[in-house]
FILO-702550 format. One record per residue: residue in three letters; x negated, y negated, z negated of N, C-alpha, C, O in turn. Coordinates in steps of 0.001 Angstrom, whole numbers, plus 500000, padded with zeros to 6 digits. Example, Ala and Ser with C-alpha at 12.3 -4.5 7.8 and 13.67 -1.06 7.14 Angstrom:
BEGIN
Ala486810505690492200487700504500492200486800503300492200485764503319491535;Ser487150502250492920486330501060492860487100499970492130486591498862491961;
END
This chain:
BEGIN
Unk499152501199500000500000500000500000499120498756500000498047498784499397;Unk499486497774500585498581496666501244498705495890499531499827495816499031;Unk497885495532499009497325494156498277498827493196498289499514493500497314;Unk499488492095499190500695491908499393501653492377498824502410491725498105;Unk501764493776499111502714494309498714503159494945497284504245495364496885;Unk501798494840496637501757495374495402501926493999494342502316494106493179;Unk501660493086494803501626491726493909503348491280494325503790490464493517;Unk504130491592495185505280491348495091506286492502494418507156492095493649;Unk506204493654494637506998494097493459506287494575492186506877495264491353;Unk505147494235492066504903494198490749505383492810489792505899492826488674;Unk505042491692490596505471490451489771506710490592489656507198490267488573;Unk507889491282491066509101491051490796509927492067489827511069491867489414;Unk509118493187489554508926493842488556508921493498486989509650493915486088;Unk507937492669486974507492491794485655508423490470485276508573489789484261;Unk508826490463486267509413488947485846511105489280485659512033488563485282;Unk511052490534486050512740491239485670513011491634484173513914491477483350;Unk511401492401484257511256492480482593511232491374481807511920491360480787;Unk510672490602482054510849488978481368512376488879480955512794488886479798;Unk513319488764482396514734487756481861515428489046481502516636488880481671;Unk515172490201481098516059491059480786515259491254479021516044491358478078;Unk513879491281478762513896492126477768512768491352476784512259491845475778;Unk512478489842477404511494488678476835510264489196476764509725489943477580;Unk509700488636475432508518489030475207508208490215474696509011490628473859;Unk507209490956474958506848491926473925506749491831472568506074490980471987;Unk507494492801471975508127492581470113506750492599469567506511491728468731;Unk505547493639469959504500494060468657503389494012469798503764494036470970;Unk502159493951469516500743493765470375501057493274471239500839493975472227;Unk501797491742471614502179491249472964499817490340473077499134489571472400;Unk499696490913473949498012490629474856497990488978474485497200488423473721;Unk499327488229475414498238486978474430498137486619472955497343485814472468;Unk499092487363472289498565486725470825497157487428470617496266486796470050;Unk496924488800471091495648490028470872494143488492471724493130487900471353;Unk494783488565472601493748487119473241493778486169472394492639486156471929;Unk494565485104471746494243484422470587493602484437469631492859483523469273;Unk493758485326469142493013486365467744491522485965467940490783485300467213;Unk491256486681469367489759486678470041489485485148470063488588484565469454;Unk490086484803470584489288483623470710489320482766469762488433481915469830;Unk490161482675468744489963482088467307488301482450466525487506481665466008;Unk488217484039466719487112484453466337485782484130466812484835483832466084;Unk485759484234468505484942483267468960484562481582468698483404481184468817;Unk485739480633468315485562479479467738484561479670466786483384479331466667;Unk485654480536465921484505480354464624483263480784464690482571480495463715;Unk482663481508465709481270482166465692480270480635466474479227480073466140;Unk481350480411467721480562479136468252480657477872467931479815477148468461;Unk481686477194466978482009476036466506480684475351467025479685476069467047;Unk480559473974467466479822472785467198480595471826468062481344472006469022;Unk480118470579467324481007469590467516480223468841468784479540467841468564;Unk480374469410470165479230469365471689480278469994472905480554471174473117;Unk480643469055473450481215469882474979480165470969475209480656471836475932;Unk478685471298474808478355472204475638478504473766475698478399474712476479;Unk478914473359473972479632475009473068480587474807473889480449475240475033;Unk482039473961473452483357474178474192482765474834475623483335475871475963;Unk481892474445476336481715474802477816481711476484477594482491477292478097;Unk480403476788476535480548478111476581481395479086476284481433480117476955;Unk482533478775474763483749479215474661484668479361475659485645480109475689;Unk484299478633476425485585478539477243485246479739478650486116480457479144;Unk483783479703479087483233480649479669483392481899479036483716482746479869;Unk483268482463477613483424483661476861484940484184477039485186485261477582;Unk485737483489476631486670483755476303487888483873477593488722484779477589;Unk487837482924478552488741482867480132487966483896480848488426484778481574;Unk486354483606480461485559484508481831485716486362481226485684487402481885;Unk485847486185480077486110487265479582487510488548479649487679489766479706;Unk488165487441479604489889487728479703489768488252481568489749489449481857;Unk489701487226482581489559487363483639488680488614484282489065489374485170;Unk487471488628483640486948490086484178487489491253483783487413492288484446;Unk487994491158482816488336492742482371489801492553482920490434493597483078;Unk490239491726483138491805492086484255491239492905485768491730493899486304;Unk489982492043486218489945492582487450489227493786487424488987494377488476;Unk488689494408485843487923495568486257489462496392486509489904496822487574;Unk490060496437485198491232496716485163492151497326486795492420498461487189;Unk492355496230487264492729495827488851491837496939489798492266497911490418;Unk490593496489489691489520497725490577489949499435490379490034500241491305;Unk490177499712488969490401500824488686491708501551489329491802502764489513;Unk492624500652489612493959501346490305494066501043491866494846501626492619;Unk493206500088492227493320499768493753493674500640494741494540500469495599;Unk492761501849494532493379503135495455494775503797494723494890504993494991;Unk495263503550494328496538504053493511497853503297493245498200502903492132;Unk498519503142494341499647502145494706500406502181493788500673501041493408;Unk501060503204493046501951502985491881501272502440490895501647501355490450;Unk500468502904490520499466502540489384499403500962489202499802500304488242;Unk498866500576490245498630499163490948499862497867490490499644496749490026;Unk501200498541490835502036498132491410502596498134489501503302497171489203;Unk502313499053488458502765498784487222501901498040487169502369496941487467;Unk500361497923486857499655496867486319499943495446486533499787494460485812;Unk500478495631487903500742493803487632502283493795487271502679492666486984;Unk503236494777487218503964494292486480503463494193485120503776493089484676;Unk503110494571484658502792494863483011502154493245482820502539492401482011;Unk501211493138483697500480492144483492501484490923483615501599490190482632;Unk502100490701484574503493489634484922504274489508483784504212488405483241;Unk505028490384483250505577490409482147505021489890480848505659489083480172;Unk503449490496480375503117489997479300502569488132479508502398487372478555;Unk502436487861480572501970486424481032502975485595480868503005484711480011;Unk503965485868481786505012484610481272506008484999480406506234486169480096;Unk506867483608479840507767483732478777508762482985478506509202482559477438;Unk509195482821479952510536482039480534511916482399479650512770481544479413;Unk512013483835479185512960484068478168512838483978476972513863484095476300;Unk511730483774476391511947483682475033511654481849475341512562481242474772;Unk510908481093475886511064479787476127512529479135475818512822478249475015;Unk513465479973476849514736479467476755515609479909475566516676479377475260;Unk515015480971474917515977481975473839514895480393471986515488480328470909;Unk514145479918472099513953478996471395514649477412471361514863476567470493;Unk514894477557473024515748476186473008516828476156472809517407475153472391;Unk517350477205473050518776477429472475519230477416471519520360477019471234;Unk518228477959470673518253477771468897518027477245468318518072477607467143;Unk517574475883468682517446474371468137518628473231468760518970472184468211;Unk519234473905470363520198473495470720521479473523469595522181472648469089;Unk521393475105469473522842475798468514522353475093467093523309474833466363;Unk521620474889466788521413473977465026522261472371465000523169471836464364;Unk521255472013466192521713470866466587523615470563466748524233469678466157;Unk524183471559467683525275471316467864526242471893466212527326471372465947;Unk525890472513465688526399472886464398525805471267463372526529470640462599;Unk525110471113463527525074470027462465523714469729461750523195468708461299;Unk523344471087461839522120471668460862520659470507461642519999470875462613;Unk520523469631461182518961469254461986518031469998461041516991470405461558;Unk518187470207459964516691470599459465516464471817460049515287472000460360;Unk517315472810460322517292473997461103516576473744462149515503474343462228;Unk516907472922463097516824472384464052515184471782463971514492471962464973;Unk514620471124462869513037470382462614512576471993462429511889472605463247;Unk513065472498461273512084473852461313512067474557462417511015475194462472;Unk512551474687463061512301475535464567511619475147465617511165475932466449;Unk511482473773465661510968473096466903509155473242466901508328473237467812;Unk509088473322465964507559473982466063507287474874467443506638474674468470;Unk508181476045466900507742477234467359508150476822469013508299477756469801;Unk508308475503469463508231475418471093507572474519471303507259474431472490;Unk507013473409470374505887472532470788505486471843469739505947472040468614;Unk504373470760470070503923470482468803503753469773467947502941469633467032;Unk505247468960468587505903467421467623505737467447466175505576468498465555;Unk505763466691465820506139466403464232507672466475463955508266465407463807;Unk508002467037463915509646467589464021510551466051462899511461465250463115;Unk509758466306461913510204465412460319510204463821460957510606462944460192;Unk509811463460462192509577462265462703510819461703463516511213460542463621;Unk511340462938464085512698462967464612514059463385464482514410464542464250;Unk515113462009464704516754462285464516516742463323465677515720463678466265;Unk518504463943466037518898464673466461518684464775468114518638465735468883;Unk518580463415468285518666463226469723516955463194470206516461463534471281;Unk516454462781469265514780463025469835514218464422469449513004464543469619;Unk514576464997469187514482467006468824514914467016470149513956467241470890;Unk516207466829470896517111467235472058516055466847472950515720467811473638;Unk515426465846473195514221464966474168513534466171474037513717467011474918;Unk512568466496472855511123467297472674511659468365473370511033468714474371;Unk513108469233472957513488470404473849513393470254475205512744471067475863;Unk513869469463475638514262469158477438512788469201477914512352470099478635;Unk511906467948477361510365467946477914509705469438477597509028469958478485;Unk509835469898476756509114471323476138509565472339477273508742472736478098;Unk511238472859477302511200473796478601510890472969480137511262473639481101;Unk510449472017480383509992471416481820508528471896482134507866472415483033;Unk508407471347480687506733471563481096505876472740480836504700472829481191;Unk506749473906479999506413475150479885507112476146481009506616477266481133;Unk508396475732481943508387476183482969507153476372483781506822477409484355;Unk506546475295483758504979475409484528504255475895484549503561476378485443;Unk504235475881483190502983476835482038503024478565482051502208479478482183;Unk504275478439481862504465479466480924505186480658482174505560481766481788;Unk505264480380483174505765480853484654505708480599485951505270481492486676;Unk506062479541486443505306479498487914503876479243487960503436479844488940;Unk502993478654487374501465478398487463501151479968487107500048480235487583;Unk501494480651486707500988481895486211501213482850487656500332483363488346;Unk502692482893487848502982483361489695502109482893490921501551483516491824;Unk502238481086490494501103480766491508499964481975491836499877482894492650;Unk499088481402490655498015482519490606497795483826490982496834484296491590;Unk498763484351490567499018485910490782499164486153492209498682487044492907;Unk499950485149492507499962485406494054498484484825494884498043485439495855;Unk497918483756494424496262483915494489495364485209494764495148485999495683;Unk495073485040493809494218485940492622494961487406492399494159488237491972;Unk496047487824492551496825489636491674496503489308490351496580488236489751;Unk495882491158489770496673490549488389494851489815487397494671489831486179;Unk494144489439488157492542488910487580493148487216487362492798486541486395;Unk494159486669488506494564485511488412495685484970487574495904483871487065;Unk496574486572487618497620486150486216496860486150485047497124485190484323;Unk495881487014484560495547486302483260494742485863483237494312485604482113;Unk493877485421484496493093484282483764494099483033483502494055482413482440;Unk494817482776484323495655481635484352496425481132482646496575480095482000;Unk496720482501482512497496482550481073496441482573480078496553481907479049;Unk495178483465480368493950482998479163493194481324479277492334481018478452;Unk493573480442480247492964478849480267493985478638479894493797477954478887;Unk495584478839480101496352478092479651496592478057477823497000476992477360;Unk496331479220476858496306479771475957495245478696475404495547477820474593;Unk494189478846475855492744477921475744493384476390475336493651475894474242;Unk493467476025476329493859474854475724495026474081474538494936473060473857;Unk496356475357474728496668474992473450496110475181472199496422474521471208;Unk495246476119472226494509476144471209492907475408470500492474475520469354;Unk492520474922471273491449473552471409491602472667471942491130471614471513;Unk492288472710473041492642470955474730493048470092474232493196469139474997;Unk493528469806472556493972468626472211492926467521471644491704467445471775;Unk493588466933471161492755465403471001492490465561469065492383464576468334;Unk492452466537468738491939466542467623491072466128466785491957465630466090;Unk489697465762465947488510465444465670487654466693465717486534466757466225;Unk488316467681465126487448468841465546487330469434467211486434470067467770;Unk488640468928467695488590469464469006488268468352470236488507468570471424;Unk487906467598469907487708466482470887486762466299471945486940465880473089;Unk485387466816471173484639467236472145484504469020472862484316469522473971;Unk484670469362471838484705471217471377485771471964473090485512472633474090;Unk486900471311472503487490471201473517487872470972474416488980471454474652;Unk487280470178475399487067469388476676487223470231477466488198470309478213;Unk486373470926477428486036472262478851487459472636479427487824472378480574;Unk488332473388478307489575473494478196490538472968478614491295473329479515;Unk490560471862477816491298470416478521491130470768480252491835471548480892;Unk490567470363480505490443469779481720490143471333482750490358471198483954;Unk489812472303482406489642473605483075491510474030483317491853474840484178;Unk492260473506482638493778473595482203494182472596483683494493472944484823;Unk494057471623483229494162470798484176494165470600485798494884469875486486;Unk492895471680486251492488472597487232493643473238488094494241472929489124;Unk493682474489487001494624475511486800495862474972487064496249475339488174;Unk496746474154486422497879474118486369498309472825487322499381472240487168;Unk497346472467488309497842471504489439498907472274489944500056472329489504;Unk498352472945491043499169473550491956500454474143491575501410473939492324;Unk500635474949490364501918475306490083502884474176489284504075474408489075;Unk502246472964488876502706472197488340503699471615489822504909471486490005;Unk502631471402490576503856470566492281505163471443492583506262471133493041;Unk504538472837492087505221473459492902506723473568491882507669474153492409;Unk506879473128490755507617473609489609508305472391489831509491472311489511;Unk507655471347490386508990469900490479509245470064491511510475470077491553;Unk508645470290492960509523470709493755510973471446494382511881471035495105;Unk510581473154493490511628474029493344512625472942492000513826473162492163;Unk512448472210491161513352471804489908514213470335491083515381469992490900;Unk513262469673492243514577468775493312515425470267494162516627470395494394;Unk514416471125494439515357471892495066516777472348494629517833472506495241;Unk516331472525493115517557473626492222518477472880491145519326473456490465;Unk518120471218491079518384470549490322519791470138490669520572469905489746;Unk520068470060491560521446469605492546522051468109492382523155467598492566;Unk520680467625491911520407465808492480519197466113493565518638467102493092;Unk518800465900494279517802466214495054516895464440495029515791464054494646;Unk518141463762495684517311462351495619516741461460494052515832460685493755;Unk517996462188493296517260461315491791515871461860491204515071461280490471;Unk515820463307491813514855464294491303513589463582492435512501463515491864;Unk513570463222493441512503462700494392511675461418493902510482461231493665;Unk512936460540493848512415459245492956512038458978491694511302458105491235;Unk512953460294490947511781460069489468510142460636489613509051460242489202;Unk510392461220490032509187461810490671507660461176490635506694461170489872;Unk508186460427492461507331459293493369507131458179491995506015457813491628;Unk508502457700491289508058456681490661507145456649489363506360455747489070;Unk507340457547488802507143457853486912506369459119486832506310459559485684;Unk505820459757487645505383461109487642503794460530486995503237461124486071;Unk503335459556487514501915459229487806501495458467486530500342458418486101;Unk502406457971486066502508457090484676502575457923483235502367457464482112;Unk502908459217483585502423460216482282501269460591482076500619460709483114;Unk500533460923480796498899460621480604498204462451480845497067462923480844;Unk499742463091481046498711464496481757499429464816483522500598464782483903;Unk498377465062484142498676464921485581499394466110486096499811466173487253;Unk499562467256485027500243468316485787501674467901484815502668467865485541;Unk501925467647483636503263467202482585504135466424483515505291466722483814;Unk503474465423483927504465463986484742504753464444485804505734463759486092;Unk504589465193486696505777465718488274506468466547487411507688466455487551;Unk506140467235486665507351468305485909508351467867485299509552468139485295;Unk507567467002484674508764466150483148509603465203484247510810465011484107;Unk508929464702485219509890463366485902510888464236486884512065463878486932;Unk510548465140487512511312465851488571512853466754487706513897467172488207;Unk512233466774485912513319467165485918514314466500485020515451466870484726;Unk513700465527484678514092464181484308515206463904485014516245463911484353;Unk515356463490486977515632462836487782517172464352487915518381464140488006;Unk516620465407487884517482466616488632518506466630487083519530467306487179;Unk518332466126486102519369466432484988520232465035484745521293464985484122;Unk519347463568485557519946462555484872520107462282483780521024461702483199;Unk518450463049483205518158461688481751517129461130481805516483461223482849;Unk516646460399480762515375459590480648514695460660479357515332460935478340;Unk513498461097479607512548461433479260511201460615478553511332459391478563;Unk510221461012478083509078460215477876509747459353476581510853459499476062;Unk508478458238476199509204457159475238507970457846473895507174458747474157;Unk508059457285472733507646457379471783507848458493470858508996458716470474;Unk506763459307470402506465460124470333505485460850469467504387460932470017;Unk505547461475468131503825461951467177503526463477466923504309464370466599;Unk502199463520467157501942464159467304500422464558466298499405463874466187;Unk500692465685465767499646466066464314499559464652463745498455464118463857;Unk500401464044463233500206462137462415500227461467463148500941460491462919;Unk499506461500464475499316460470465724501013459962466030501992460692465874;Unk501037458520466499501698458343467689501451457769468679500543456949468817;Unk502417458211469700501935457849471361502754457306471542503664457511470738;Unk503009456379472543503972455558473379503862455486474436503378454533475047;Unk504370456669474966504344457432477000505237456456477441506050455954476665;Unk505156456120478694505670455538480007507705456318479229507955457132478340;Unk508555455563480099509991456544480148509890457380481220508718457744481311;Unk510362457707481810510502458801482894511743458854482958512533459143482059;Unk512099458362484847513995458122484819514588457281484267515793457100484439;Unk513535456286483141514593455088482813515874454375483848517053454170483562;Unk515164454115485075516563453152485531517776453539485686518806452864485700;Unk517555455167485859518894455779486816519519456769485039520727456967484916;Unk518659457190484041518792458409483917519615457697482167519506456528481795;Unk520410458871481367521149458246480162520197459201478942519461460173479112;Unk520521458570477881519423459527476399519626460981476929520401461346477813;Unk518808461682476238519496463401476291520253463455475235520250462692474268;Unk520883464343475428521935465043474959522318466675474144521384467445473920;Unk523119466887473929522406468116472958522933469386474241522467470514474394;Unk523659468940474753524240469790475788523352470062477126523589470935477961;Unk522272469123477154521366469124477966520239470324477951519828470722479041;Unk519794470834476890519375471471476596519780472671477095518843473469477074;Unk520995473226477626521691474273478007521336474432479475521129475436480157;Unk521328472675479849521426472432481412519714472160481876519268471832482975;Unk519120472386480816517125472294481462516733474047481500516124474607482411;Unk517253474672480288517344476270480284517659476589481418516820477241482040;Unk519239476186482247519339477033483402518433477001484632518014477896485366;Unk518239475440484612517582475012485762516270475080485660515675474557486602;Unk515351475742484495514055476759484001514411478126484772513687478810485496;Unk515531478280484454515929479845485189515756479998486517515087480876487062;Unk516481478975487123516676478813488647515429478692489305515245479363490320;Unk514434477845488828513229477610489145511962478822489055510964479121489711;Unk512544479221488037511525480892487754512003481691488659511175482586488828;Unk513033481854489420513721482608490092513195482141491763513003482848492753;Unk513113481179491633512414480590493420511264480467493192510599480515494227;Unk510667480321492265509178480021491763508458481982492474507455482196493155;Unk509268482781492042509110484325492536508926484421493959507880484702494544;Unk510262484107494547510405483967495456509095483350496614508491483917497525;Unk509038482129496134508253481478496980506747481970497262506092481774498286;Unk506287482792495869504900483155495744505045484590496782504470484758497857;Unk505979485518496100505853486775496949505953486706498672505456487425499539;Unk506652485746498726506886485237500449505284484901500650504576485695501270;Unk504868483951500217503785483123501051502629484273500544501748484110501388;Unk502202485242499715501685486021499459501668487345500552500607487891500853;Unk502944487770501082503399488818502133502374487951503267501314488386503717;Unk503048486512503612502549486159504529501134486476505106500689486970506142;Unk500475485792503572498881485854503964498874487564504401498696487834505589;Unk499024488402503652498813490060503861499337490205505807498935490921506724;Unk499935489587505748500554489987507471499249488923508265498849489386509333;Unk498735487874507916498073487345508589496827487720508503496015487058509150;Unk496288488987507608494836489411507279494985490702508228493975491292508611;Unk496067491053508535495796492509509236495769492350510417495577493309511165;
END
């Protein structure tokens, strides 16, 4: 079985397992990858981009080779092949439990409960929850599944359809990387650079491709274009702002605005101010689906242009 063909029903494989059965309950690989690379911090700590450089080489270059020895080992073995990257697809992204968290700060929210609602929001990003009323929790949700659509599923497909399954996890071991050092921390500031910006890399291409499919599936097409073109460029991470604005524009709210983070606060650009109204708690229902819709063409689009190349190599 051609290369092509094994990266399309394996991903479409994996990504079935995703919206049917989420994450893996016990040894799900990236927390087993976290672990590692926590341990590596602590062995390489210094406060020098040139450690971060090497952590970041240990730990992605590490993750990445042993996918593709992995990969080498079944190549002649089409079924074989054809589970590994599902297996691998599945444990990479996490489009269902993404949406199975927003929902449950949605459902707090609409019951009444905000503290329910502050204690949970952790576990989808990395606001200061205690900083925000009801309606700025509803914001952090909406921006959180936009920009982990990216993350957390099509940049990972991108890849895969790249790269098979050496590109799904490296993709998911840089992306892992940086939430776990890429921030602006004091310990992580320099430490973490490599990361930062190796992330940054990584998550271009599936980032375009995630506001694109979100005007496609959004069913504003033109509000989703112009938040886009206008406000995309004015957010301070370059793959966040086409995501956050495209789906900003496709839901008709305003996004961005003021914002803290570990004590810090920021004061981001709006995104969709002219056209778009606050979020809403009901919105949250309506960024989940249109996460769905987008993971669903996000498949699509990779296994197509993936077949392609395979028909154009033979």
């Amino acid at each position: 079985m051609r290369a092509d063909r094994v990266f399309a029903y394996g991903a479409a494989a994996g990504l079935i397992g995703d919206l049917l059965l989420g994450d893996p309950r016990r040894g799900h690989p990236v927390a087993a990858f976290g672990r590692a690379a926590t341990h590596a911090e602590n062995l390489l700590w210094r406060d020098h981009r040139g450690w971060g450089v090497l952590h970041t080489l240990v730990c992605a270059g590490g993750a990445t080779g042993a996918a593709a020895l992995a990969a080498r080992a079944v190549r002649n073995r089409p079924a074989a092949a054809v589970a590994l990257t599902a297996a691998a697809t599945w444990s990479v992204v996490g489009g269902t439990s993404l949406g199975r968290e927003a929902r449950a700060i949605g459902g707090a929210l609409a019951a009444g409960d905000i503290e329910l609602a502050r204690e949970r929001l952790p576990h989808l990003c990395g606001r200061d929850p205690q900083a925000l009323d009801g309606p700025g929790i509803a914001r952090a949700v909406v921006e959180s599944v936009a920009e982990n659509t990216s993350d957390a599923v099509v940049g990972a497909l991108v890849w895969g359809a790249l790269g098979g399954v050496p590109g799904l996890v490296g993709f998911r071991a840089v992306n892992t990387l940086d939430a776990m050092v890429g921030h602006k921390s004091p310990r992580h500031r320099r430490y973490g650079w490599a990361s930062a910006r190796l992330d940054d890399v990584a998550g271009w291409p599936g980032a375009r491709l995630t506001a694109a499919l979100a005007v496609a599936a959004g069913g504003r097409p033109r509000e989703a274009v112009r938040a886009w073109r206008a406000d995309a460029h004015r957010h301070p991470s370059p793959n966040a702002g086409p995501v956050e604005a495209a789906f900003a524009g496709a839901l008709g709210v305003r996004l961005g605005g003021t914002l803290a983070y570990g004590g810090r606060v920021e004061h981001r650009p709006v995104l969709n101010g002219g056209a778009g109204r606050d979020v809403r708690v009901t919105d949250i229902e309506r960024a989940v689906r249109l996460s769905r819709r987008v993971s669903v063409l996000a498949l699509a689009v990779c296994a197509a242009g993936r077949l392609a190349r395979g028909r154009r190599a033979t």
